[in-house]
C-alpha positions in Angstrom: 107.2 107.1 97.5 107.8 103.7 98.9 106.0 102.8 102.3 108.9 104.0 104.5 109.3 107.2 102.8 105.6 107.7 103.7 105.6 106.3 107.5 109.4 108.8 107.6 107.2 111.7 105.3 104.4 111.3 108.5 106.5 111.4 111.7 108.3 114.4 109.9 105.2 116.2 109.8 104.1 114.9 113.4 107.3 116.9 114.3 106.2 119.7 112.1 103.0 119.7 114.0 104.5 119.7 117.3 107.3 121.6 117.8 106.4 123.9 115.0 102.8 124.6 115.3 101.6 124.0 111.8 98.7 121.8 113.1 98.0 122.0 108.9 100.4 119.1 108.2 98.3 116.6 110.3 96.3 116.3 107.4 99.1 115.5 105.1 100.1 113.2 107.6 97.0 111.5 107.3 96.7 110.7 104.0 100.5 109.5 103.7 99.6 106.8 106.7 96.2 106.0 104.4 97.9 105.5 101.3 100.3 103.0 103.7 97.5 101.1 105.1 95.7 100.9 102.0 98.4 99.7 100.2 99.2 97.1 103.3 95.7 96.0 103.2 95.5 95.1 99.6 98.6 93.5 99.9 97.9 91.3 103.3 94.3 90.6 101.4 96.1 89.1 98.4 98.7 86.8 100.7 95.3 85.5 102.5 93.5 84.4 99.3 96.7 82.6 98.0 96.3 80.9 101.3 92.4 80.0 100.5 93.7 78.6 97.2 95.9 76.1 99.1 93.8 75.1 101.8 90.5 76.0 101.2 89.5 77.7 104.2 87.5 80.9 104.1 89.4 83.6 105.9 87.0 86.7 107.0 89.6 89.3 107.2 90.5 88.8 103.5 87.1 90.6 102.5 87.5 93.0 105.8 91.0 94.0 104.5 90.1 94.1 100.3 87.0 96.4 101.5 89.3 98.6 103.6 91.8 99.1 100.8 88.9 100.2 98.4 87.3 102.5 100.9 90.9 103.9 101.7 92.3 104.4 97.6 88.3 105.8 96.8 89.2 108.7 99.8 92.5 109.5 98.5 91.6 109.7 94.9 93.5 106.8 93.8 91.4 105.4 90.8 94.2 103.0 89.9 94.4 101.0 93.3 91.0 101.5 93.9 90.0 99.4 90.7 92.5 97.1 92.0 91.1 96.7 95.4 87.5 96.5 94.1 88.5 94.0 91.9 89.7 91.4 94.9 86.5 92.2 96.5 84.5 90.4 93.6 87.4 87.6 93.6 86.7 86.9 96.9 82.8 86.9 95.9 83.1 84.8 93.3 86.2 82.3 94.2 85.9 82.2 97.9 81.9 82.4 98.4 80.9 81.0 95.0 78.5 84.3 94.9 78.1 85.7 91.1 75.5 88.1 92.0 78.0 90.3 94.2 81.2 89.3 92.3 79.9 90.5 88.8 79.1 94.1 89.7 82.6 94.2 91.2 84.5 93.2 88.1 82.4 95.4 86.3 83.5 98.5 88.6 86.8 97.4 88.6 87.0 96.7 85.0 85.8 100.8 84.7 88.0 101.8 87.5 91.0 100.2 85.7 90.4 101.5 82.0 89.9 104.8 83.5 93.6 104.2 84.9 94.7 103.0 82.4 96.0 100.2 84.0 95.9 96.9 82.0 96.9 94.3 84.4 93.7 94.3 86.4 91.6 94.9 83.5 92.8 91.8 82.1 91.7 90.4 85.6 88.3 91.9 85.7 88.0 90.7 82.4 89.0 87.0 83.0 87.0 86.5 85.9 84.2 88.1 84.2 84.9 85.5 81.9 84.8 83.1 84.3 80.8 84.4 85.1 79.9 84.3 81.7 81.3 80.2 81.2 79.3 79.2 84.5 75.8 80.8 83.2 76.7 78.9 79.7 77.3 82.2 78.1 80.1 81.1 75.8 80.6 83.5 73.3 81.0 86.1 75.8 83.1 84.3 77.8 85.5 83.5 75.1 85.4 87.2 74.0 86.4 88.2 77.9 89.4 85.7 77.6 90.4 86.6 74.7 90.8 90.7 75.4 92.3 89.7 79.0 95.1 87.3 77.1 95.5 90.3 74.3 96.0 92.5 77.0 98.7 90.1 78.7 100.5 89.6 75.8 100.9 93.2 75.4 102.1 93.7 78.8 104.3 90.6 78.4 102.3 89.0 81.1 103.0 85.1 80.5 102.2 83.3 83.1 98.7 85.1 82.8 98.9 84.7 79.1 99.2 80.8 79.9 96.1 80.6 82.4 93.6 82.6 80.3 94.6 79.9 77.4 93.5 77.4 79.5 89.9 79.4 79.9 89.7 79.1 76.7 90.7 75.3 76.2 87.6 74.5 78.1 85.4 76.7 76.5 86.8 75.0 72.9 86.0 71.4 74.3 82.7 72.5 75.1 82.3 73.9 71.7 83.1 70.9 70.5 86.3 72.8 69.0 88.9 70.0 70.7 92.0 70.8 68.6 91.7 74.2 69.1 91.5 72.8 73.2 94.8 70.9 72.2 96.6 73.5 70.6 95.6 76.2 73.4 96.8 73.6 75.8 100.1 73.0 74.5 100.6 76.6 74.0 99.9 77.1 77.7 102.9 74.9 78.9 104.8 76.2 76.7 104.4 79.7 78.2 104.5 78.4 81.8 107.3 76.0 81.4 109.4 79.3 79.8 108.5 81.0 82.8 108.7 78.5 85.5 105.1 78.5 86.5 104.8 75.4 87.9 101.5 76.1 89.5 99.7 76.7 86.1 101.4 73.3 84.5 99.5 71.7 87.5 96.7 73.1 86.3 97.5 72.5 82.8 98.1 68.9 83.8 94.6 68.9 85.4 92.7 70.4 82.5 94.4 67.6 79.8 93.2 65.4 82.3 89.5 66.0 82.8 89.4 67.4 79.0 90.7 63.2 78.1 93.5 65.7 75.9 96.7 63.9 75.5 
């Protein structure tokens, strides 16, 4: 059901409740207005860590709301957008805070959570921003391994834009294998993908990677 039908699905129920006695439906009530506000927390989480990416300035809430949503999917039995929400608590860890130590164990969780859901999409993001881990402790077999199963798991889900900034993971791990047309090609292949798709934010960061890589 979409939000509405569950905020419509809850006042039904209120009604239910009062004018018909069933004081039983105020639980179903409850859990239709929690899978809202979970859904509305992860959602209003996400918009404020797009935010940090432009400005730069830590926003509190984001962790208050990404821990909410987690707390609320885990009550409800929702493995799928829990994974999801645990997931954006480690992001926040690692991208916002610069904290590995907490972040890890998140996209670890999440990673379970998500393969348990079978849901793809954030796997392939627990998996690149445990990739992301692995590069900054100068693990860099493992973090190329991460990449690569996040961008085979985009590709299969026809994820491109995703497909395009995982290749550019991987161009810097190549360059710091001393593996520079492999950096090239991955490169080119990356704005490629995002110039298909429009995804003008990851040619600036293609743009930015050619740059400090000295790639043409």
């Amino acid at each position: 059901m979409t939000a509405d039908e569950r905020i419509g699905q809850a006042q039904l129920l209120y009604e239910r409740a009062v004018f018909g006695g069933d004081s039983g439906a105020l639980a179903a009530a409850d859990q239709s207005l929690d899978e809202v506000e979970a859904d509305l927390a992860l959602a209003r989480g996400q918009v404020i860590h797009a935010r940090f990416l432009e400005e730069r300035v830590e926003n509190a809430r984001e962790l208050e709301l990404f821990e909410r949503a987690a707390e609320l999917y885990g009550r409800l039995g929702d493995v799928r957008g829990e994974g999801e929400a645990v997931f954006w608590v480690g992001a926040f860890h690692q991208v916002v805070r610069d904290d590995a130590d907490i972040a890890v164990p998140s996209f670890e969780r999440a990673r379970d959570l998500a393969t348990r859901a079978g849901d793809r999409l954030t796997t392939s993001y627990a998996l690149r921003h445990l990739g992301f881990a692995a590069h900054m402790l100068g693990r860099l077999d493992e973090a190329r391994a991460r990449f690569e199963e996040s961008t085979r798991l985009r590709r299969e889900l026809g994820f491109l834009p995703g497909v395009a900034a995982n290749l550019i993971g991987l161009a810097y791990l190549a360059a710091q294998q001393d593996r520079r047309d492999d950096a090239a090609a991955l490169l080119d292949e990356a704005t490629e993908l995002a110039e298909s798709t429009d995804s003008h934010g990851v040619l600036r960061w293609v743009a930015g990677a050619r740059e400090e890589l000295s790639l043409p």
